[in-house]
HTML snippet that shows the backbone in 3Dmol.js (N, CA, C, O; Angstrom):
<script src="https://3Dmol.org/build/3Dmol-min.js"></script>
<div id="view" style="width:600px;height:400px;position:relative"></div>
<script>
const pdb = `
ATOM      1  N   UNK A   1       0.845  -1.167   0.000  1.00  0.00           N
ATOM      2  CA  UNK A   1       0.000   0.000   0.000  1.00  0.00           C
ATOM      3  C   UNK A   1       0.893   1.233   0.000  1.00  0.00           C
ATOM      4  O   UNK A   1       1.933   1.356   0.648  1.00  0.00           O
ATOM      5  N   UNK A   2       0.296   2.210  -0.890  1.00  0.00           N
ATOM      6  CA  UNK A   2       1.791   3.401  -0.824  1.00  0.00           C
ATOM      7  C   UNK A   2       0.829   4.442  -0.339  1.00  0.00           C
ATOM      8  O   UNK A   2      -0.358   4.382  -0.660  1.00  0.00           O
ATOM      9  N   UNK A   3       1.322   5.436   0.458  1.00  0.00           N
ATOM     10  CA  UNK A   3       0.760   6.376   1.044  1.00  0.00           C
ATOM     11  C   UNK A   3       0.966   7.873  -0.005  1.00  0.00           C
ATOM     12  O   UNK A   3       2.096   7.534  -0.355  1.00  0.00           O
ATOM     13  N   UNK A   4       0.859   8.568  -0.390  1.00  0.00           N
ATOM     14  CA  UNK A   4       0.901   9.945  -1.335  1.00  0.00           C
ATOM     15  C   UNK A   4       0.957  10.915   0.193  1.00  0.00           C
ATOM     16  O   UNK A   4       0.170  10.656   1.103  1.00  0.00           O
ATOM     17  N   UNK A   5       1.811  11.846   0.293  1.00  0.00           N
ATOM     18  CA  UNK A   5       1.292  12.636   1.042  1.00  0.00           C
ATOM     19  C   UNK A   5       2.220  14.013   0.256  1.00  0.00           C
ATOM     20  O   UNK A   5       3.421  14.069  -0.010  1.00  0.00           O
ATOM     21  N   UNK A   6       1.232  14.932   0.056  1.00  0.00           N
ATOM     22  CA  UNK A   6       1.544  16.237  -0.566  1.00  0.00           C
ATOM     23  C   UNK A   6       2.685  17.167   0.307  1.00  0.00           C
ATOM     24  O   UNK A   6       2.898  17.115   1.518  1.00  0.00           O
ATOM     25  N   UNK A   7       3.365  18.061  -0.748  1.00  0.00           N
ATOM     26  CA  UNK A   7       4.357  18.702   0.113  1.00  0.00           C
ATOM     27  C   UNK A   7       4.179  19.534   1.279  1.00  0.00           C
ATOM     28  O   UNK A   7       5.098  19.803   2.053  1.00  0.00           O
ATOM     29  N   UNK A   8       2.860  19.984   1.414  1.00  0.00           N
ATOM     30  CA  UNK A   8       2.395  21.380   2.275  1.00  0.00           C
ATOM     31  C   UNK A   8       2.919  19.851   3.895  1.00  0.00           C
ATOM     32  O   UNK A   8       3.675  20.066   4.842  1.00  0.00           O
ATOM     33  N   UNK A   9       2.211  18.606   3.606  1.00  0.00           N
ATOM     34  CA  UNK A   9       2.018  17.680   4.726  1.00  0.00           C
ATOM     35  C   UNK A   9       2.983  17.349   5.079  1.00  0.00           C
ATOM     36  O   UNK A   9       3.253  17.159   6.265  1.00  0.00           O
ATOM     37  N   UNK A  10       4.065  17.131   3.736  1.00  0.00           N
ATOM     38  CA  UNK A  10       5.522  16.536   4.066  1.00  0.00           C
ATOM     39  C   UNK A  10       6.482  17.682   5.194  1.00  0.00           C
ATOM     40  O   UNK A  10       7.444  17.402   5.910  1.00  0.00           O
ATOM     41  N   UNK A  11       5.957  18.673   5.049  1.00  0.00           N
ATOM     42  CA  UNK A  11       6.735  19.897   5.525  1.00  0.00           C
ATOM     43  C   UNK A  11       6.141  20.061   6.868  1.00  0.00           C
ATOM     44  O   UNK A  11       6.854  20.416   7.806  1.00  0.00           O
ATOM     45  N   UNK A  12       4.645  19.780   7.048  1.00  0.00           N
ATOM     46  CA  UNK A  12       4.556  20.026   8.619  1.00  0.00           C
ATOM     47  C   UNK A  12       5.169  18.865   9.430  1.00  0.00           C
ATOM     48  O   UNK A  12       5.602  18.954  10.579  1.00  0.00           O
ATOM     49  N   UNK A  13       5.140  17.794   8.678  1.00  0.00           N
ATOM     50  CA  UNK A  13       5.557  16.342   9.836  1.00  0.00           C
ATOM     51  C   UNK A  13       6.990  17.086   9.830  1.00  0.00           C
ATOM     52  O   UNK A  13       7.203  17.703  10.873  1.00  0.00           O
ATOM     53  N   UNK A  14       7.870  17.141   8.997  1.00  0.00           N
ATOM     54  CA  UNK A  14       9.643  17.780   9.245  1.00  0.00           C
ATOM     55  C   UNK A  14       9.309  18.939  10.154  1.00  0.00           C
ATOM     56  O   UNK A  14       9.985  18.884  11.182  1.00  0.00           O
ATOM     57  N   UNK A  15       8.553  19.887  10.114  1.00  0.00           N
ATOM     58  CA  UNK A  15       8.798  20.818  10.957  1.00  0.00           C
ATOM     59  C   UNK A  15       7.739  20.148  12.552  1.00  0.00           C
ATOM     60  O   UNK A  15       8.469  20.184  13.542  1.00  0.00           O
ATOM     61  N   UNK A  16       7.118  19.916  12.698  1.00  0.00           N
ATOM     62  CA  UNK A  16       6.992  19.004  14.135  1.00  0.00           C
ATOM     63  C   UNK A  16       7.785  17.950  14.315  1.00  0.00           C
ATOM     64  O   UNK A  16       7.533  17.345  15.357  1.00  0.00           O
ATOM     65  N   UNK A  17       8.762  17.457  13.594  1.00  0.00           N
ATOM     66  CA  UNK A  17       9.814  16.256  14.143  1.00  0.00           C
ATOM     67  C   UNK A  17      10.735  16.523  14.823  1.00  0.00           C
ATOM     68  O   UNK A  17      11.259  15.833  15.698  1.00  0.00           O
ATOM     69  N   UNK A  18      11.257  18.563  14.113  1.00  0.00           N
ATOM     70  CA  UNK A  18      12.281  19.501  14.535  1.00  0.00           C
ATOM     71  C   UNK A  18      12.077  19.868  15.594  1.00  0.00           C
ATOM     72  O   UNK A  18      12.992  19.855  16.417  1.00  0.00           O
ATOM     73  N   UNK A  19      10.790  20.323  15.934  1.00  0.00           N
ATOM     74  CA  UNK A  19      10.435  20.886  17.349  1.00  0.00           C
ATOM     75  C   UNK A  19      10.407  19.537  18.397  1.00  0.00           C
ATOM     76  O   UNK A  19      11.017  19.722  19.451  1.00  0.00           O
ATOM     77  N   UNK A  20       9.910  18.503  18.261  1.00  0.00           N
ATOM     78  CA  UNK A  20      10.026  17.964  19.131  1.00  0.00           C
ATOM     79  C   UNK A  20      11.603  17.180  19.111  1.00  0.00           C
ATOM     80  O   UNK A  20      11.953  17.262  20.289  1.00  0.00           O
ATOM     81  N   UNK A  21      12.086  16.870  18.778  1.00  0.00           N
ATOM     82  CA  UNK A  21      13.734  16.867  18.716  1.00  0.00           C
ATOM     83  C   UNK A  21      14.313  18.117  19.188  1.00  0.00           C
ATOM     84  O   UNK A  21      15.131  17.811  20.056  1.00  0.00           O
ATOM     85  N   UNK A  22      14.268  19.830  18.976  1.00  0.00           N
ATOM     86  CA  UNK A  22      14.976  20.353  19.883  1.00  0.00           C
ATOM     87  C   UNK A  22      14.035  20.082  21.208  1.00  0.00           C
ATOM     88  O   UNK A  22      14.756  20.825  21.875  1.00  0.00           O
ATOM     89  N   UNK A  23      13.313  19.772  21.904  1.00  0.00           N
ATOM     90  CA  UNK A  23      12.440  19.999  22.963  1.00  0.00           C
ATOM     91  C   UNK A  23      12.961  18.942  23.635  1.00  0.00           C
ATOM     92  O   UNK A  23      13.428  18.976  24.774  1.00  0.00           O
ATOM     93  N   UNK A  24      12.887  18.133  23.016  1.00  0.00           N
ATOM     94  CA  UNK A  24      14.426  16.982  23.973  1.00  0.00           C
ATOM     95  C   UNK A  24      15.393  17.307  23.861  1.00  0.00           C
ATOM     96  O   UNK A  24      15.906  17.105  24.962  1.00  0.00           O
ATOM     97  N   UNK A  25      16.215  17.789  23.130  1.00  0.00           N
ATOM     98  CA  UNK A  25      17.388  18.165  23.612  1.00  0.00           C
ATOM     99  C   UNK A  25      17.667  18.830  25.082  1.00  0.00           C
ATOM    100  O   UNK A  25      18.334  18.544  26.076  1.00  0.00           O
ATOM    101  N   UNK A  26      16.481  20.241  24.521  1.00  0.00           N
ATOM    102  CA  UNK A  26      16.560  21.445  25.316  1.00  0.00           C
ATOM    103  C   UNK A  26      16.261  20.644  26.822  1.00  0.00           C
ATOM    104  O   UNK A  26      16.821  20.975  27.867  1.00  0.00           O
ATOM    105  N   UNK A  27      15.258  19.519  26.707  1.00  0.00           N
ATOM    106  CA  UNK A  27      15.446  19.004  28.407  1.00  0.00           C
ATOM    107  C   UNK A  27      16.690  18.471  28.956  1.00  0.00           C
ATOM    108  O   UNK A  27      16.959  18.411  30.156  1.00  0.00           O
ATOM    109  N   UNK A  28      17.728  17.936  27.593  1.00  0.00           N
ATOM    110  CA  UNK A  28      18.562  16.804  28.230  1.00  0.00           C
ATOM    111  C   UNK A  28      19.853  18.037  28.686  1.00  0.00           C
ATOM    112  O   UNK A  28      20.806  17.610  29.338  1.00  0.00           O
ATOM    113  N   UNK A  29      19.818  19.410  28.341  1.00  0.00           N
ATOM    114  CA  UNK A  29      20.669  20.061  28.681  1.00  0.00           C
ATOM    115  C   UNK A  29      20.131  21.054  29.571  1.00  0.00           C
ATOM    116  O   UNK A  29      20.610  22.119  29.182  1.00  0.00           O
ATOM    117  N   UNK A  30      19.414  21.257  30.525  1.00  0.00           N
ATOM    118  CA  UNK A  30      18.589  21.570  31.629  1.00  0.00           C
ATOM    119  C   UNK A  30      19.458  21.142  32.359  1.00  0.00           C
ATOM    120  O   UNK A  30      20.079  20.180  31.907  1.00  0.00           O
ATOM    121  N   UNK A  31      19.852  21.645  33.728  1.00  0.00           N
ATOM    122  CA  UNK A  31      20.519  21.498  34.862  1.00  0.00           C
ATOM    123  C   UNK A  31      19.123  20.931  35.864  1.00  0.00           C
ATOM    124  O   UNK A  31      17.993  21.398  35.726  1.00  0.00           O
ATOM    125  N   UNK A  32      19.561  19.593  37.103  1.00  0.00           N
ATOM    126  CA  UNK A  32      18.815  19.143  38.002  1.00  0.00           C
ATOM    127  C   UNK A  32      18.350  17.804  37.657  1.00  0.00           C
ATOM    128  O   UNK A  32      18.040  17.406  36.534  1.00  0.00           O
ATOM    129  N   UNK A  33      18.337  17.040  38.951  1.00  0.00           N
ATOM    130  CA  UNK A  33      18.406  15.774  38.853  1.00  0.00           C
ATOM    131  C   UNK A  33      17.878  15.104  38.133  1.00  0.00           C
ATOM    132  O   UNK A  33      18.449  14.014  38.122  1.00  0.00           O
ATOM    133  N   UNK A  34      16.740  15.143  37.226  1.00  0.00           N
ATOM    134  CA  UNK A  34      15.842  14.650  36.204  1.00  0.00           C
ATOM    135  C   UNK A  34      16.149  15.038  34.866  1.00  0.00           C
ATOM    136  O   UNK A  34      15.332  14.691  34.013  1.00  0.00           O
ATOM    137  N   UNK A  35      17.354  15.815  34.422  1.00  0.00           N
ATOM    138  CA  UNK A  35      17.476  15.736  33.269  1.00  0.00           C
ATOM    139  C   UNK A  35      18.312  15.031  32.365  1.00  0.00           C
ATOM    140  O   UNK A  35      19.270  15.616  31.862  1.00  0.00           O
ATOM    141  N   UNK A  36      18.011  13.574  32.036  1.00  0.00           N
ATOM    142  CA  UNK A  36      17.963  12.777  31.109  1.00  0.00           C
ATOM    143  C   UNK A  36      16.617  12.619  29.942  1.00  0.00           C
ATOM    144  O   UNK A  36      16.005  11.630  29.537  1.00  0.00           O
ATOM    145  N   UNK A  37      16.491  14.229  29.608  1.00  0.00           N
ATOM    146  CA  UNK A  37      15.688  14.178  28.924  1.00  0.00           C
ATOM    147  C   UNK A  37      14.301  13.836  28.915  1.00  0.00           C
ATOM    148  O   UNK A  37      14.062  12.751  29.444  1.00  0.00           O
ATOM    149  N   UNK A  38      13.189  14.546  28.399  1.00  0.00           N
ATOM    150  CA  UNK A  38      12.269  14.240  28.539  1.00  0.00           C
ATOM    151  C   UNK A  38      11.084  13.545  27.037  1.00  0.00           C
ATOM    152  O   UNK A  38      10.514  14.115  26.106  1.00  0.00           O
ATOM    153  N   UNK A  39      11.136  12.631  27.320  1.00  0.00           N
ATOM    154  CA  UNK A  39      10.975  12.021  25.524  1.00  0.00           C
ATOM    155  C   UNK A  39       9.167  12.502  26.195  1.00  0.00           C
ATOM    156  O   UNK A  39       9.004  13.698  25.953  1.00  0.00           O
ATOM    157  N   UNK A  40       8.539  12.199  26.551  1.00  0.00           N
ATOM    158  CA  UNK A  40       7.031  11.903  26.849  1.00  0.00           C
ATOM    159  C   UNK A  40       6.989  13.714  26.096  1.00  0.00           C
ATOM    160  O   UNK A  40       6.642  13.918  24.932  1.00  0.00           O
ATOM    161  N   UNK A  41       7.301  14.524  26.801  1.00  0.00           N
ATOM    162  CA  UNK A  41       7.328  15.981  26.291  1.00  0.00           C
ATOM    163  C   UNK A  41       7.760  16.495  25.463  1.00  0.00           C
ATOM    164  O   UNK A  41       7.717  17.710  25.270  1.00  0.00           O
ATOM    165  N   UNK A  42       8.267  15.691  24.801  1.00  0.00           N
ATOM    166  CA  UNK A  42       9.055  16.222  23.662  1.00  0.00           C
ATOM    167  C   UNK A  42       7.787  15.538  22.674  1.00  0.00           C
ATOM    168  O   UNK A  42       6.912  16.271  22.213  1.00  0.00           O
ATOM    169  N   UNK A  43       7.801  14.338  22.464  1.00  0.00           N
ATOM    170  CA  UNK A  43       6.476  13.773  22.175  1.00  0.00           C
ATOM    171  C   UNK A  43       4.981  14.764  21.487  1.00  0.00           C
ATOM    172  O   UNK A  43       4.413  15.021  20.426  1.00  0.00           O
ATOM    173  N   UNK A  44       4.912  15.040  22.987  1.00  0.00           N
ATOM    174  CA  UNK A  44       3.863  15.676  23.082  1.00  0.00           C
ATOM    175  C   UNK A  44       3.946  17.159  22.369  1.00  0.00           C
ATOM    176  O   UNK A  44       3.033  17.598  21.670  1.00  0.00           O
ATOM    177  N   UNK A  45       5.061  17.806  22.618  1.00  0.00           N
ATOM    178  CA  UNK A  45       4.838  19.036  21.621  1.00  0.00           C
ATOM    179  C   UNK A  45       4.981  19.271  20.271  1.00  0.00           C
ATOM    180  O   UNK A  45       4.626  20.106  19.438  1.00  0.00           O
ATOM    181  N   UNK A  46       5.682  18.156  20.342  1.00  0.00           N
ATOM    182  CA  UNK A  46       5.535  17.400  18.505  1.00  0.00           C
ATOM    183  C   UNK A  46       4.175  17.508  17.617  1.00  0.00           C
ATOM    184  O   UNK A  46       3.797  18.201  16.672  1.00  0.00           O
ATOM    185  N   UNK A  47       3.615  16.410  18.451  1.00  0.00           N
ATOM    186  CA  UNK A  47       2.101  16.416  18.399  1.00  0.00           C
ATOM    187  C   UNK A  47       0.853  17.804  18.389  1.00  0.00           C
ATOM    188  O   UNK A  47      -0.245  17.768  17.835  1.00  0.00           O
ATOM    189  N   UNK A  48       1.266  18.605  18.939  1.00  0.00           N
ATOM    190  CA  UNK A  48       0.297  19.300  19.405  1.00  0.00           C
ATOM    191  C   UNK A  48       0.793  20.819  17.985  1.00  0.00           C
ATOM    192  O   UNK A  48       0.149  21.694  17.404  1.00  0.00           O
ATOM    193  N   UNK A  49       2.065  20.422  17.997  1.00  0.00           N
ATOM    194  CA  UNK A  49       2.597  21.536  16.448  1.00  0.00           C
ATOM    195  C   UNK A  49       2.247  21.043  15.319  1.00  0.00           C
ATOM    196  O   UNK A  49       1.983  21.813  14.395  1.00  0.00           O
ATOM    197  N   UNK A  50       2.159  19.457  15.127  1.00  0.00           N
ATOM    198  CA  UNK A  50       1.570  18.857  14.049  1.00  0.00           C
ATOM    199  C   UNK A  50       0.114  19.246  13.795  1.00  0.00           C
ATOM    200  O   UNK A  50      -0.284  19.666  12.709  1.00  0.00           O
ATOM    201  N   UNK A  51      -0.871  19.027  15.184  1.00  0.00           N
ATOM    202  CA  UNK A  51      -2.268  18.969  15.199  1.00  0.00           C
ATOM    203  C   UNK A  51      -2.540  20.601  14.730  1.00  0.00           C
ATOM    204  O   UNK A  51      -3.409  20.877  13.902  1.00  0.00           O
ATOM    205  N   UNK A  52      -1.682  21.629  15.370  1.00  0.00           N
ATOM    206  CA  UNK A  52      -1.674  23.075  14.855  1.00  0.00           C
ATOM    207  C   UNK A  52      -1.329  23.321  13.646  1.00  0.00           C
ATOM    208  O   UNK A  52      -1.769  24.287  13.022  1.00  0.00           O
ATOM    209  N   UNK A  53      -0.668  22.647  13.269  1.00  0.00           N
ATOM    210  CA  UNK A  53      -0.262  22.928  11.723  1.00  0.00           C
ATOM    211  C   UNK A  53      -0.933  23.113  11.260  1.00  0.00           C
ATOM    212  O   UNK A  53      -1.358  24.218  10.923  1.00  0.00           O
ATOM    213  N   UNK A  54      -1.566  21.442  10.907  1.00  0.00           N
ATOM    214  CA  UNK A  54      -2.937  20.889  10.161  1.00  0.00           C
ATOM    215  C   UNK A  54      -3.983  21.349  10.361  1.00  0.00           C
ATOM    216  O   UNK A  54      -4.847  20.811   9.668  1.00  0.00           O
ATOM    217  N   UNK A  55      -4.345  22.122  11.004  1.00  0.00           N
ATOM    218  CA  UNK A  55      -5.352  23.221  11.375  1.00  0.00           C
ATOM    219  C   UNK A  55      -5.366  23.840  10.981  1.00  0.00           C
ATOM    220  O   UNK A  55      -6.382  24.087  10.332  1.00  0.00           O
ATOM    221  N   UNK A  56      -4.176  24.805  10.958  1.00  0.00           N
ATOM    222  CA  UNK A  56      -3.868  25.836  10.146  1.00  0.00           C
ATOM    223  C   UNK A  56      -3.988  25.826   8.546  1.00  0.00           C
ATOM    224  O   UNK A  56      -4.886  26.365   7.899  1.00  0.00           O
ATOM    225  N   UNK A  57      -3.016  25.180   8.097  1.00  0.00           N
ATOM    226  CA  UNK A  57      -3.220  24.732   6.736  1.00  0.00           C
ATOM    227  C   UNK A  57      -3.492  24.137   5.793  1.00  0.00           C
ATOM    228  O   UNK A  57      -3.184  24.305   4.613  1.00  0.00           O
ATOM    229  N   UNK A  58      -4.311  23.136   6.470  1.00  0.00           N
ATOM    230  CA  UNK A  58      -5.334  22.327   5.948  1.00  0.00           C
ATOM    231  C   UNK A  58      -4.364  20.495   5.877  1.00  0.00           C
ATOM    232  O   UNK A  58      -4.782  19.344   5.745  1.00  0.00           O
ATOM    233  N   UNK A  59      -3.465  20.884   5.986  1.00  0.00           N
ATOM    234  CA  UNK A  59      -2.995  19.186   6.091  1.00  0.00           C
ATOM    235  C   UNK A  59      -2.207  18.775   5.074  1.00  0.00           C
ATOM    236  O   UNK A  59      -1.380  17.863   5.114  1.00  0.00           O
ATOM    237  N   UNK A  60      -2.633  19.847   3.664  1.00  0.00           N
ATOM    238  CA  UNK A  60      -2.107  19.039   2.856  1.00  0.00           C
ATOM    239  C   UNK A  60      -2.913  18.608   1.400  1.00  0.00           C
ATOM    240  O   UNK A  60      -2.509  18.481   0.243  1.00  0.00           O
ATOM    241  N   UNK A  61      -4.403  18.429   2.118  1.00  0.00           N
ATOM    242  CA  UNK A  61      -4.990  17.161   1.500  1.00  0.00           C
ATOM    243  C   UNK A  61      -5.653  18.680   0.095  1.00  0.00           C
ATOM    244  O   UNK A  61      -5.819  19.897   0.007  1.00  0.00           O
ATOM    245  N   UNK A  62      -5.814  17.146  -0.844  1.00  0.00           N
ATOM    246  CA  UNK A  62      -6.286  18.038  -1.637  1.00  0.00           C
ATOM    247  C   UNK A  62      -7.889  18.512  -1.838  1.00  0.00           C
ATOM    248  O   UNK A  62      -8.900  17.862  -1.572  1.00  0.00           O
ATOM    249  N   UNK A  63      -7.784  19.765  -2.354  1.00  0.00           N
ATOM    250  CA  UNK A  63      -9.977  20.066  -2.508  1.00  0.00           C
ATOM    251  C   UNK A  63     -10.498  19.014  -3.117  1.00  0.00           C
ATOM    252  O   UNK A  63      -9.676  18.773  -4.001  1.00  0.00           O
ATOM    253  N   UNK A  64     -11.623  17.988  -3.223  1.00  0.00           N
ATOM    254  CA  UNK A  64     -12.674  17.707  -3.902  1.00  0.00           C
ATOM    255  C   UNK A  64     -13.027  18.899  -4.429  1.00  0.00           C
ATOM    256  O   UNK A  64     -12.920  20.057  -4.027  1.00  0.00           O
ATOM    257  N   UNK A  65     -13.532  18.327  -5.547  1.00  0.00           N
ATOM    258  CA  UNK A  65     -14.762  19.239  -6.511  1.00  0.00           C
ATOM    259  C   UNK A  65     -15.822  18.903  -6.275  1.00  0.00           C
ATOM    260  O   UNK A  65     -16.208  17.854  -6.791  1.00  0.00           O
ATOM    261  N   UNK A  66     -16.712  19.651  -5.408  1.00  0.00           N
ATOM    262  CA  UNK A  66     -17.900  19.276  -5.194  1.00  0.00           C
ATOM    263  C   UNK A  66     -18.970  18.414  -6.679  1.00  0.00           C
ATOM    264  O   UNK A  66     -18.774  18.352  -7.892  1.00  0.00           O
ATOM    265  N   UNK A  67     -19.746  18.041  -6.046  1.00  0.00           N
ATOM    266  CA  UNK A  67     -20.384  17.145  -7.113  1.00  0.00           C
ATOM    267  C   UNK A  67     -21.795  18.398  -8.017  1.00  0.00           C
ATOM    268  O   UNK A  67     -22.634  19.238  -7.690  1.00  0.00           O
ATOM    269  N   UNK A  68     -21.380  17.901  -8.942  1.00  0.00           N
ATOM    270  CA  UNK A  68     -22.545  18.859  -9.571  1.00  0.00           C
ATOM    271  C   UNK A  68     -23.955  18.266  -9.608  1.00  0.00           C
ATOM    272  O   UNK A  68     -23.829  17.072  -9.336  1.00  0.00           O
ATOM    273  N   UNK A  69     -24.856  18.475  -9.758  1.00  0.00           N
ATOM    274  CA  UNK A  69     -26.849  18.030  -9.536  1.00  0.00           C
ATOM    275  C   UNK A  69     -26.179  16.930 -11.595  1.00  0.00           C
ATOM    276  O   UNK A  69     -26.589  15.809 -11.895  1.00  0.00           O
ATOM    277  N   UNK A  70     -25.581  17.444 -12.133  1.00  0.00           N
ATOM    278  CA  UNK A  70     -25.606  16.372 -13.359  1.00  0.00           C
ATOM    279  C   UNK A  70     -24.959  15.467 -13.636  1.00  0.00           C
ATOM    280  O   UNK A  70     -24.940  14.956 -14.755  1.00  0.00           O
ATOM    281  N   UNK A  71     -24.152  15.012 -12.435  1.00  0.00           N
ATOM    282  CA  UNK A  71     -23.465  14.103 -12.342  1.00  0.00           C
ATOM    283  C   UNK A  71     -23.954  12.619 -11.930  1.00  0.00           C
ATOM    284  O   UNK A  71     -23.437  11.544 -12.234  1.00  0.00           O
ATOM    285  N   UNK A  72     -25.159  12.886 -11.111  1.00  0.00           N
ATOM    286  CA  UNK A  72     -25.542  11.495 -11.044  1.00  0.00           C
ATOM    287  C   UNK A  72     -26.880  10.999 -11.655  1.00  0.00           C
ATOM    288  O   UNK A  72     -27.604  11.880 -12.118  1.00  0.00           O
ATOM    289  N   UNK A  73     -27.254   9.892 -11.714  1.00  0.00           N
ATOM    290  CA  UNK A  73     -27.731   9.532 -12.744  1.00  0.00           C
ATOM    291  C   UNK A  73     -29.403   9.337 -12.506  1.00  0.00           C
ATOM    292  O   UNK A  73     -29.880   8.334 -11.976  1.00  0.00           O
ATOM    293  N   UNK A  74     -30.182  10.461 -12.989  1.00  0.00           N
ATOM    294  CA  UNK A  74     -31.431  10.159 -12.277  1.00  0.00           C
ATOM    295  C   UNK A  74     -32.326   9.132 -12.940  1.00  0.00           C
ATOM    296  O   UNK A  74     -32.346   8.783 -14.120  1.00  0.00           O
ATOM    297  N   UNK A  75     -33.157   8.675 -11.786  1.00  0.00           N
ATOM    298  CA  UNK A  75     -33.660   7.401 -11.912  1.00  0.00           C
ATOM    299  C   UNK A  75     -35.536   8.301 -12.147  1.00  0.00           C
ATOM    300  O   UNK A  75     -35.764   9.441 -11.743  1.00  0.00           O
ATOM    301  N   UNK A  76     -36.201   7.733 -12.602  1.00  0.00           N
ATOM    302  CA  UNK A  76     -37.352   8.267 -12.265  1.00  0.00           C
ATOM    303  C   UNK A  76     -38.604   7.484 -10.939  1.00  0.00           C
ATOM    304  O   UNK A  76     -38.635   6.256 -10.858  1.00  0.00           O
ATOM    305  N   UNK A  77     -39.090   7.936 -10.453  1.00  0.00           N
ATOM    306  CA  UNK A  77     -39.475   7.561  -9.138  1.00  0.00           C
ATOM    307  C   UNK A  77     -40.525   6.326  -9.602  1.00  0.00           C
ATOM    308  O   UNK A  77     -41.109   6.618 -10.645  1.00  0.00           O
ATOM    309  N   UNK A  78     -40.904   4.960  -9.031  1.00  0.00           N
ATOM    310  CA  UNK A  78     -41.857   4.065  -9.631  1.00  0.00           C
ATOM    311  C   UNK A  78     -43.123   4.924  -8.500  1.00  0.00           C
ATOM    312  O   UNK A  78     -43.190   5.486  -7.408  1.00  0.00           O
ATOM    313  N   UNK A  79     -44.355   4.357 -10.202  1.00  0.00           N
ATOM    314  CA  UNK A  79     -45.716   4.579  -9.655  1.00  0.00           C
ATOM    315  C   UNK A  79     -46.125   3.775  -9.160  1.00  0.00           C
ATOM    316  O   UNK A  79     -47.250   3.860  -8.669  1.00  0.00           O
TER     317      UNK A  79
END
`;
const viewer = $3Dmol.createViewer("view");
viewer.addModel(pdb, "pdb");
viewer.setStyle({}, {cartoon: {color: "spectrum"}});
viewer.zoomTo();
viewer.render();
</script>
């Protein structure tokens, strides 16, 4: 099965992969006893820049053309 995903989509997953990759970093170089990084949060803001993206700019996906009234095929109603 091959997946198509358009460039606007290809570009938000790279730019939420970036943010959540520096967002771990930025924990694993935090001073105090818990910083070995925080993957769950880094994770998560990944996610939540992706879900904003795609909000924003639609995802990607492409318009349908709505259907026109002559496109489908009328039947006439039985008496």
């Amino acid at each position: 099965m091959t997946v198509h995903i358009t460039d606007v989509g290809a570009a938000i997953l790279v730019v939420a992969s970036v943010v959540g990759y520096l967002v771990y970093k930025h924990s694993q170089a935090t001073p105090g006893p818990a910083s070995k990084g925080d993957l769950v949060g880094a994770i998560t803001c990944g996610v939540a820049v992706l879900t904003a993206l795609v909000l924003l700019l639609g995802g990607g996906t492409d318009p349908q053309t709505p259907a026109t009234p002559g496109d489908a095929v009328s039947v006439p109603p039985r008496t």
